[in-house]
C-alpha atoms as a printed R data frame, in Angstrom:
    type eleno elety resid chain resno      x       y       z
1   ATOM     1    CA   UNK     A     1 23.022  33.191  33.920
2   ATOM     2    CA   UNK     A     2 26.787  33.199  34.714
3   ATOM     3    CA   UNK     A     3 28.129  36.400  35.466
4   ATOM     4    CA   UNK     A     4 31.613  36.000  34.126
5   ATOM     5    CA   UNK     A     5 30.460  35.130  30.667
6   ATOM     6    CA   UNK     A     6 31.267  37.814  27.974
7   ATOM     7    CA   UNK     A     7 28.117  39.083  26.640
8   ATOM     8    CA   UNK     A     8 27.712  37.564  23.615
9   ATOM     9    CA   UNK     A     9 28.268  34.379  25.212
10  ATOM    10    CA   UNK     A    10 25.151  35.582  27.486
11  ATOM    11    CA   UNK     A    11 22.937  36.239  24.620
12  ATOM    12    CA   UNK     A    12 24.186  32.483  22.837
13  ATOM    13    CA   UNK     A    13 23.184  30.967  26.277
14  ATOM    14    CA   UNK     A    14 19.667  33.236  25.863
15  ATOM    15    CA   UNK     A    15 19.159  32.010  22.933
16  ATOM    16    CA   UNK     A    16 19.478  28.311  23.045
17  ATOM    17    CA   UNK     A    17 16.839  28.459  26.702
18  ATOM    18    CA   UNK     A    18 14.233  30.292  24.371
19  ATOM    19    CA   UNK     A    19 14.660  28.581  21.848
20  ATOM    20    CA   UNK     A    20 11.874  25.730  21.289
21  ATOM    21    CA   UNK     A    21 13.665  23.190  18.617
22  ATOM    22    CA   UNK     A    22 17.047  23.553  17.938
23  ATOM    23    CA   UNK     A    23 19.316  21.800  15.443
24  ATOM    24    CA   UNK     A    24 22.942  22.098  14.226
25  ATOM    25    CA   UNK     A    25 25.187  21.911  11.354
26  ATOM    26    CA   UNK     A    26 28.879  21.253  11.564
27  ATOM    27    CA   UNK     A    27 31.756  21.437   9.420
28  ATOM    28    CA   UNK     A    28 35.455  21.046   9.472
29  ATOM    29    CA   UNK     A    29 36.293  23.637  12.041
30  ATOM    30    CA   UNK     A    30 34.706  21.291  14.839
31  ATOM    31    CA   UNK     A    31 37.373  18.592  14.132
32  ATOM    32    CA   UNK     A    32 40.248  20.851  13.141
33  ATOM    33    CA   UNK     A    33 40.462  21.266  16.743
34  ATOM    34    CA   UNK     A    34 40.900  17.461  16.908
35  ATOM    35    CA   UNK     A    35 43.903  17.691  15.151
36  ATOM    36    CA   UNK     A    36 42.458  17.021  12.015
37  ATOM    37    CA   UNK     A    37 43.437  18.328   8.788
38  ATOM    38    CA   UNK     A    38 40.581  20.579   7.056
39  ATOM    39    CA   UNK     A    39 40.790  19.611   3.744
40  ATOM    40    CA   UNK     A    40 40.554  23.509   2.610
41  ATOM    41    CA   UNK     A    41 42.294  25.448   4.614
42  ATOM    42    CA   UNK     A    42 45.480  22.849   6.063
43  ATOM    43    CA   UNK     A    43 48.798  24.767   5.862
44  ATOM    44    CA   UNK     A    44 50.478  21.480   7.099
45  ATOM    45    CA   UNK     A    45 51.538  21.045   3.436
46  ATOM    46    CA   UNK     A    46 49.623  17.776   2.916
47  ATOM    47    CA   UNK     A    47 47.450  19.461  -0.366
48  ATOM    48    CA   UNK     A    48 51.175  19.913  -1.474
49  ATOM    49    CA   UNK     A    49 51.745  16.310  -1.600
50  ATOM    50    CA   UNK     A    50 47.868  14.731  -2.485
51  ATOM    51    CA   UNK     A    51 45.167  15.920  -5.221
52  ATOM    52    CA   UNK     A    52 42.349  15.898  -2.990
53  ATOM    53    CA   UNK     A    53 39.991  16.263  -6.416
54  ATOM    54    CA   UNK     A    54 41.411  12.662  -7.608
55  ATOM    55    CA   UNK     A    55 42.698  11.248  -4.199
56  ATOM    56    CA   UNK     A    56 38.486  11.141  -3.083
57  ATOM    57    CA   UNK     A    57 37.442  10.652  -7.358
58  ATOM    58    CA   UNK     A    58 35.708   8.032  -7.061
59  ATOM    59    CA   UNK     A    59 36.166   7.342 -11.035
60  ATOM    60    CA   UNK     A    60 40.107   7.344  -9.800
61  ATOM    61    CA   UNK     A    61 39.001   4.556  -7.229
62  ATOM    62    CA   UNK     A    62 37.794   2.510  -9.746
63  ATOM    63    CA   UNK     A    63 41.024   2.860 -11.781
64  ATOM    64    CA   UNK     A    64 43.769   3.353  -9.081
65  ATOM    65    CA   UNK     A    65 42.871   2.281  -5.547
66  ATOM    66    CA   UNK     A    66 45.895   2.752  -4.151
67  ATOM    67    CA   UNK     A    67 46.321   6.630  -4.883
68  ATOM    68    CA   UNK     A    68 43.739   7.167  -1.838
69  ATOM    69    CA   UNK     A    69 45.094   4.715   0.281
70  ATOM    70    CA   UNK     A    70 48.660   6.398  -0.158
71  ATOM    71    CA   UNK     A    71 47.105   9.467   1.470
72  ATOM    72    CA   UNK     A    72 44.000   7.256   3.615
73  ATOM    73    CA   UNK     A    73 47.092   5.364   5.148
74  ATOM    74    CA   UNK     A    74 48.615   7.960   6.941
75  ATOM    75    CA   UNK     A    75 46.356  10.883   7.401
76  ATOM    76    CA   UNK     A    76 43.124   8.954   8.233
77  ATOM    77    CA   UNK     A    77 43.846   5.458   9.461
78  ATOM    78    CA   UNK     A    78 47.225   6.408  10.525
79  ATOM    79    CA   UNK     A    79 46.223   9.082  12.828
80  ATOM    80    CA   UNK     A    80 46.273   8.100  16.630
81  ATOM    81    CA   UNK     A    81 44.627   9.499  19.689
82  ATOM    82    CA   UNK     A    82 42.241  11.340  18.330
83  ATOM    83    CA   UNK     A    83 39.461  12.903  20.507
84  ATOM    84    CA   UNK     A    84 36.291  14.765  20.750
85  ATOM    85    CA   UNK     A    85 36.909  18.815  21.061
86  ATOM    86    CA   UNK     A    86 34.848  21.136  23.366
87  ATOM    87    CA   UNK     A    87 32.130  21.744  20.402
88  ATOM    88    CA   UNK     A    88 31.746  18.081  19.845
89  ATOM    89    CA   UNK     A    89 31.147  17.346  23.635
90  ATOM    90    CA   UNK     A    90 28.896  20.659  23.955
91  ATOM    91    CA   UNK     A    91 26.480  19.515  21.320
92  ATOM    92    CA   UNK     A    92 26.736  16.266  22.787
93  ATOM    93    CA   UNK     A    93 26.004  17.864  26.240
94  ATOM    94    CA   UNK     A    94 22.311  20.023  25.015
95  ATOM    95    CA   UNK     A    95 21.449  16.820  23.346
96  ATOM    96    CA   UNK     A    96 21.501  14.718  26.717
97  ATOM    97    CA   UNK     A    97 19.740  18.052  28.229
98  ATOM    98    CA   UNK     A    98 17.051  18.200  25.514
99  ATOM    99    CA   UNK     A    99 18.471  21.444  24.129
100 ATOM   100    CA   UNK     A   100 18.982  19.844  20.683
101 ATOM   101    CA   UNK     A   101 17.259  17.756  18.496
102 ATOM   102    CA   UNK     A   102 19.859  16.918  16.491
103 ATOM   103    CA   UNK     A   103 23.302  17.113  14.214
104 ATOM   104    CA   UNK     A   104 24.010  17.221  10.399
105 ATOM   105    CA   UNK     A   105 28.032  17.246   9.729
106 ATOM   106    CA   UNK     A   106 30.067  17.170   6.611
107 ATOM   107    CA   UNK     A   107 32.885  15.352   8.819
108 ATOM   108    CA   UNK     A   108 33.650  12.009   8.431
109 ATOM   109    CA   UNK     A   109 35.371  11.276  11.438
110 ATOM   110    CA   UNK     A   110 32.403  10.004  13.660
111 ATOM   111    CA   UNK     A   111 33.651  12.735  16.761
112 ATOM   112    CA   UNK     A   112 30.191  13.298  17.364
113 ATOM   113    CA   UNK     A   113 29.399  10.067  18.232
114 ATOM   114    CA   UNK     A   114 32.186   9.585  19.893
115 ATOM   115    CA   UNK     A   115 31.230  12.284  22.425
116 ATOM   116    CA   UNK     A   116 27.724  10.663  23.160
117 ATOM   117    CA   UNK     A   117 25.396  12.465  20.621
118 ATOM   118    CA   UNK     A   118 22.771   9.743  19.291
119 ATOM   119    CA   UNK     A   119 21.148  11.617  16.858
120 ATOM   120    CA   UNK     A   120 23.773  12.683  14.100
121 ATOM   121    CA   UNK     A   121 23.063  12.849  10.364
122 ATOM   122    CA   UNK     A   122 26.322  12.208   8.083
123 ATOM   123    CA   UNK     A   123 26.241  13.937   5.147
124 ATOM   124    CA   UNK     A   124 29.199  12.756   3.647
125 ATOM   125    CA   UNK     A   125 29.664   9.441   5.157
126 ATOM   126    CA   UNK     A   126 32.168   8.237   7.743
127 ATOM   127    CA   UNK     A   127 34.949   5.191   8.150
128 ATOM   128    CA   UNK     A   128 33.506   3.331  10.641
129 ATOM   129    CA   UNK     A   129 32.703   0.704   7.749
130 ATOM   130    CA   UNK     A   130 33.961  -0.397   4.200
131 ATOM   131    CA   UNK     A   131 32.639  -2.178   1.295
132 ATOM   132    CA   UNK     A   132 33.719  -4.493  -1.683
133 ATOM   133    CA   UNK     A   133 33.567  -2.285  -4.734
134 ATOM   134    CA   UNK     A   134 32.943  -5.434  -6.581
135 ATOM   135    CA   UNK     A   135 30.616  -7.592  -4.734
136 ATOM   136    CA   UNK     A   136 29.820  -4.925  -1.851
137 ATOM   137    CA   UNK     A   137 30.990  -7.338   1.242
138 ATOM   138    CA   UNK     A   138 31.573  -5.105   4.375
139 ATOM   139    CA   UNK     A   139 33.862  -4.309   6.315
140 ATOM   140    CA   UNK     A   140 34.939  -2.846   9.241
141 ATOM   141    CA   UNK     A   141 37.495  -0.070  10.114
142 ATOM   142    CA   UNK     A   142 39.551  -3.057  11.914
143 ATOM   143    CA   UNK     A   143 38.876  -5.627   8.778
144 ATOM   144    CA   UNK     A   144 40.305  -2.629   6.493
145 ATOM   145    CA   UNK     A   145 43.101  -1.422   8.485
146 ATOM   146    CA   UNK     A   146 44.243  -5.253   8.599
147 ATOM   147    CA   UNK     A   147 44.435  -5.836   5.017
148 ATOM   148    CA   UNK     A   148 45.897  -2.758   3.754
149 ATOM   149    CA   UNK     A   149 48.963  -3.785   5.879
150 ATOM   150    CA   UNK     A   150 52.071  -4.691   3.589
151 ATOM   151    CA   UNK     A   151 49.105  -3.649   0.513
152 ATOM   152    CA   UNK     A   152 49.209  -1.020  -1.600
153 ATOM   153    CA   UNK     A   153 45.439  -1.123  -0.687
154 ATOM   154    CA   UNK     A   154 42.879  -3.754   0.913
155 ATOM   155    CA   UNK     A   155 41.358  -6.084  -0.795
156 ATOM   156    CA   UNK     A   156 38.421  -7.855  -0.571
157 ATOM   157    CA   UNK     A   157 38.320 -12.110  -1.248
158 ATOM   158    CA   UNK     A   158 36.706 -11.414  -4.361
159 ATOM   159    CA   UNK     A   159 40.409  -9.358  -5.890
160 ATOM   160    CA   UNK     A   160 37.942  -6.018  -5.789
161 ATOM   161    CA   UNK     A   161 39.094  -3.144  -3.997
162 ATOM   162    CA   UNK     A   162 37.697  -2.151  -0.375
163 ATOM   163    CA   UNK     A   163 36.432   1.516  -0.226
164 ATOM   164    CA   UNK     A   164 35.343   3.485   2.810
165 ATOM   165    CA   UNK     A   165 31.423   4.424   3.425
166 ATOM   166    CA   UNK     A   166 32.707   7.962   2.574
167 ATOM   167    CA   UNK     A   167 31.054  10.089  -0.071
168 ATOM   168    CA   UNK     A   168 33.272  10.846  -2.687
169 ATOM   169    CA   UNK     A   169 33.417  13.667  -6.146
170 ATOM   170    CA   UNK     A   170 31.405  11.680  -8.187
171 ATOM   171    CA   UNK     A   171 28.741   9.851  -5.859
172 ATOM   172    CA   UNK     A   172 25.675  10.781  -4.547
173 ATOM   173    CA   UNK     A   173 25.054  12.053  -0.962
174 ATOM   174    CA   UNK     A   174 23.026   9.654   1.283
175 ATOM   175    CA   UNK     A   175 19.265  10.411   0.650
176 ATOM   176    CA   UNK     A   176 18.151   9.409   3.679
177 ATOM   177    CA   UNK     A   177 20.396  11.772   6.041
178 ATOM   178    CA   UNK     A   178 20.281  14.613   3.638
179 ATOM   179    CA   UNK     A   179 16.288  14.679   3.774
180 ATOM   180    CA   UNK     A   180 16.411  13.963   7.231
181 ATOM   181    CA   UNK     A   181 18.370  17.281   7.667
182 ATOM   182    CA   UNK     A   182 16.149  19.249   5.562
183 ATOM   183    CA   UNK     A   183 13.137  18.290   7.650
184 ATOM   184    CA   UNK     A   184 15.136  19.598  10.869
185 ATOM   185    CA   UNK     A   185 15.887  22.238   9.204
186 ATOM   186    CA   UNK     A   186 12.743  23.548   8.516
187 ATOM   187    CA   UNK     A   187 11.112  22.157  12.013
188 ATOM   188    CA   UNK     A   188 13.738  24.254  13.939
189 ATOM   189    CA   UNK     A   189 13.496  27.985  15.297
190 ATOM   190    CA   UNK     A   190 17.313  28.037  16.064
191 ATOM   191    CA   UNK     A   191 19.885  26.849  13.579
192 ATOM   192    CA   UNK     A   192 23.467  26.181  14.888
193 ATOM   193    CA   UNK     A   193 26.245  26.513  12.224
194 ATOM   194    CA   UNK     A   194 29.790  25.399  13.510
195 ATOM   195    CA   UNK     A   195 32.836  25.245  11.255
196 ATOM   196    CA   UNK     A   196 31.955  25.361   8.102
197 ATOM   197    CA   UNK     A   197 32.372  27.985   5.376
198 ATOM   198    CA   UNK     A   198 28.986  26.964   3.759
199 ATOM   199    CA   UNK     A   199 30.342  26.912   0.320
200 ATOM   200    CA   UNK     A   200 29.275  23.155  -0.092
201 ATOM   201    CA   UNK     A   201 26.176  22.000  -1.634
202 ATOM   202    CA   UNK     A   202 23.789  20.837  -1.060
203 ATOM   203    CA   UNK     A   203 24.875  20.955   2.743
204 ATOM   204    CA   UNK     A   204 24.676  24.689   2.418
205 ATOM   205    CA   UNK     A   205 21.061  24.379   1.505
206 ATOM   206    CA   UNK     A   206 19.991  23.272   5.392
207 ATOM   207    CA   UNK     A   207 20.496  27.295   6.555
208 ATOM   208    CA   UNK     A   208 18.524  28.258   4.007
209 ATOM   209    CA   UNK     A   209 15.754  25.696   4.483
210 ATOM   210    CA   UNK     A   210 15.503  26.545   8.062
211 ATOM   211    CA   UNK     A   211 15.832  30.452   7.458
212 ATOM   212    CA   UNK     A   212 13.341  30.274   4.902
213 ATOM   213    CA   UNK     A   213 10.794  28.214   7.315
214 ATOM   214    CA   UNK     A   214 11.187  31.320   9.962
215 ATOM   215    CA   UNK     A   215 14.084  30.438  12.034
216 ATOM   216    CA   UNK     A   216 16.933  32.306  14.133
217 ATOM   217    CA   UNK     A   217 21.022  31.284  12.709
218 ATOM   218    CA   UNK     A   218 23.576  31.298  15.359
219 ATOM   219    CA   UNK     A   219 26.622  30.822  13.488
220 ATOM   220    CA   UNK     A   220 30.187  30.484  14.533
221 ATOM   221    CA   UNK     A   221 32.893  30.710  11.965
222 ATOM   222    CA   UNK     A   222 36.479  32.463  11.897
223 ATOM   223    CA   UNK     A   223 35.570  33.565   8.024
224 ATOM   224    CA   UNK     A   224 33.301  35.066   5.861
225 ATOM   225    CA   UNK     A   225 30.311  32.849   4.978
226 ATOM   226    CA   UNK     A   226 28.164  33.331   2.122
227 ATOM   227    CA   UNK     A   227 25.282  33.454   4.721
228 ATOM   228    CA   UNK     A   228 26.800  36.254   7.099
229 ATOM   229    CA   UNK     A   229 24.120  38.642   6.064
230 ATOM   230    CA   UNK     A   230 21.522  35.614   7.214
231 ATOM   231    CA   UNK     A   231 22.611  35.339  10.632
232 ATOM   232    CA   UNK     A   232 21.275  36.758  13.849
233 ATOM   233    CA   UNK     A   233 24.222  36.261  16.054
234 ATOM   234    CA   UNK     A   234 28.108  35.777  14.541
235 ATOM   235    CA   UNK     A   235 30.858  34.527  16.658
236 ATOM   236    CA   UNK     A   236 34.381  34.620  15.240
237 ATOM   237    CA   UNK     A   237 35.894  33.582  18.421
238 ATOM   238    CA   UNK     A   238 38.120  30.011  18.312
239 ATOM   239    CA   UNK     A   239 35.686  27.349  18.880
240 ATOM   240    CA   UNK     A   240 37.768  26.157  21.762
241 ATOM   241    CA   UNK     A   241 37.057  28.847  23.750
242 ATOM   242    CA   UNK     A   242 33.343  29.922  23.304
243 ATOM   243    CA   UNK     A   243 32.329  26.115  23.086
244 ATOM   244    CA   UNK     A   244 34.431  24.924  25.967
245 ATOM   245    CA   UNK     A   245 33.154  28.422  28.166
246 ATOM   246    CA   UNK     A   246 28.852  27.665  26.876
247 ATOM   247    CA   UNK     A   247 29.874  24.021  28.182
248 ATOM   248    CA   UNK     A   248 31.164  24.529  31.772
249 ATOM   249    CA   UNK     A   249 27.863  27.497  31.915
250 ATOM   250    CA   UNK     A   250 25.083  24.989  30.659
251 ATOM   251    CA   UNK     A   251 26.835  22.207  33.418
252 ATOM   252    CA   UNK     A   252 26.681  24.684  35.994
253 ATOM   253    CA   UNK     A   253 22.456  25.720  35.646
């Protein structure tokens, strides 16, 4: 074990070589160091200017397509240079060593598998791809970007509006990766919670799945969680910092 390593970041590393099946949950705080907006905690001022409850309705869609793509526009297709952080290319880095079996996010924004992890369940969708509200054509992020130029929003051939393979209020999540992550869940004997507040169901059922099946919760989290009292090990510390200092120790064994 490195000897420089603060010693909780000794007994994180301790626990993730014991450990026989580990899997991970993610949340906002993983991309935040991205430079992307959480979309509960921002203090840029962009909740001042967009509903988020109507902006991702998906009733207001239906009606109004171009309310989301006044915010979509800037603060998702707009942004530029985006990368993955130190806890995207960690988790990216004990799935290439066999450490992890695999990732369930609530973020949209495909950093995961941007940083080389293959195995990543997406709980809420992402914008890699579009569809036809209409006659459900797809699209890609390219094909979407393209015709919401000079648009109040893009359109598909068919006059329907184009919607990203997001989740939003009003749909359901996709069955496949939320079942997926409840299996993990309760197959693991070390649960890895990054970033999120667990305040959102049913994402915040995976902890207690794989608590109630017997397993260990590292979590990592600036604020109170409702599962606090759950977890074995807590680390308040900016992810930037414990992430990017488990990194450069695992690269170095």
């Amino acid at each position: 074990m490195p000897a420089n390593l603060p010693p909780k970041y000794l007994e994180i590393l301790e626990r993730m070589k014991s450990a026989r099946r580990i899997f991970a949950l993610t949340g906002a705080g993983v991309s935040t160091l991205s430079g992307i907006p959480d979309f509960r905690t921002d203090k840029s001022g962009i909740w001042e200017r967009f509903d988020q409850t109507k902006i991702f309705n998906i009733d207001t869609f239906r009606k109004s397509p171009h309310l989301f793509y006044e915010f979509a526009r800037e603060w998702i297709y707009g942004l530029k240079d985006i990368k993955p952080a130190a806890a995207h290319i960690l988790l990216a880095e004990m799935e290439k060593r066999g450490m992890l079996r695999g990732i369930a996010t609530q973020n949209i924004d495909g950093l995961h598998q941007e940083s080389g992890s293959k195995k990543v369940y997406e709980l809420h969708g992402h914008f890699r791809s579009s569809h036809c509200i209409e006659c459900g054509k797809k699209y890609s992020r390219e094909d979407t970007i393209q015709r919401l130029k000079n648009a109040p929003y893009p359109a598909c051939d068919c006059k329907g509006a184009i919607k990203p393979d997001v989740i939003f209020y009003g749909e359901e999540l996709p069955g496949g990766a939320l079942e997926a992550s409840f299996q993990e869940a309760m197959m693991c004997d070390l649960l890895i919670v990054m970033g999120t507040s667990l305040v959102v169901y049913p994402a915040a059922l995976i902890p207690r799945h794989a608590i109630s099946s017997g397993a260990k919760m590292i979590l990592f989290n600036k604020t109170w969680t409702p599962f606090d009292d759950a977890a074995d090990l807590i680390i308040r510390d900016d992810l930037r910092d414990v992430c990017g200092a488990l990194l450069d120790a695992i690269k170095k064994e």
